[in-house]
N, C-alpha and C positions, 0 to 999 in steps of 0.2 A: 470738088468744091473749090471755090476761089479764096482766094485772102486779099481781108481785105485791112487796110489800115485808118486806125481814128484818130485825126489829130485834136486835139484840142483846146482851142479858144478862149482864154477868159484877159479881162481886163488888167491891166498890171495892178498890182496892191501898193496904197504909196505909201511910203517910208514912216509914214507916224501912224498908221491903221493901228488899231490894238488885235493883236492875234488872240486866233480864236483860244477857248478853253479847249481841256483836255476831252471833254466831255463832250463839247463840239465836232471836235474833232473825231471821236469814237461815231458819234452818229453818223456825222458825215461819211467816214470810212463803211459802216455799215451797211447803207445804202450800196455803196459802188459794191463792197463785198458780193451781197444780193445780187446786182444785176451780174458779177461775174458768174453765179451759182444759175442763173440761169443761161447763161450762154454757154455754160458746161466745157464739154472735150471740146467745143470749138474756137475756145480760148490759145491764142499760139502765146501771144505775151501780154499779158498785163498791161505793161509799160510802168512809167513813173512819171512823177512830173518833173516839168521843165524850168530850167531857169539863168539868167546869165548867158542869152545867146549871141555869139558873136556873127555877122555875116564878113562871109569873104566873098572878094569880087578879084576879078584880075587886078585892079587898080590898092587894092590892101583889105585891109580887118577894120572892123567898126560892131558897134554892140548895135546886136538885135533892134526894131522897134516893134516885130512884130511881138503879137501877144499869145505867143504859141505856150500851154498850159501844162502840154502832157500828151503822149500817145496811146493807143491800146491795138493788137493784131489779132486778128481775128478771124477763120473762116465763118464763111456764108455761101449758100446758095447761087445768088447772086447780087445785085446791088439794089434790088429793091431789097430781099431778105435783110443784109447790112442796115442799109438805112431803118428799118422796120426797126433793129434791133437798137439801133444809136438814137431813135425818138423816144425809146424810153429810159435811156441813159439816164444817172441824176445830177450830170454833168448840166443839164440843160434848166433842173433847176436850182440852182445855183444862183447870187445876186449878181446883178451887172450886168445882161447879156448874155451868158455863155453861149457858146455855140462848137458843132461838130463837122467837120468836116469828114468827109468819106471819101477813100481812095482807095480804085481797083488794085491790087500790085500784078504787075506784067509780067509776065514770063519773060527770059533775057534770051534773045536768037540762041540755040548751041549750046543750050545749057542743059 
């Protein structure tokens, strides 16, 4: 099996949003719970979400603008399997746009 990795997508939250309930928040978490319980032992990490990224260039540091949300690793089959599995992600519904990206991880020469 390959692995593969989910980055994920969502819109920045601006500074006066009212954060969810606690109770929101449980749902919410439940859902993704669920889809972990079915992607089972081929769960490699979870991941967490993301926040506060900084990009470095040769030129220096400067804060993220991307809207990068959180990752998850995963095996799969292969990349349709993957994708199969991140379309029913409840990342995707979510307000704002979410969205997932899907990436093969490559074997490294020599390794």
């Amino acid at each position: 099996m390959a692995r593969f990795m989910f980055v994920y997508h969502a819109p920045m939250t601006p500074d006066d949003a009212t954060p969810p309930t606690a109770e929101e928040t449980q749902e919410v978490m439940g859902r993704w719970m669920a889809w972990a319980d079915q992607v089972g032992e081929r769960m490699i990490d979870f991941g967490t979400p993301l926040a506060g990224g900084v990009q470095v260039t040769p030129d220096g540091e400067r804060p993220s603008t991307q809207d990068v949300a959180g990752y998850t690793i995963l095996e799969a089959d292969d990349m349709d399997a993957a994708v199969a599995l991140a379309r029913t992600h409840p990342h995707l519904q979510m307000p704002g746009g979410c969205t997932i990206e899907v990436h093969e991880a490559q074997p490294l020469p020599g390794m």
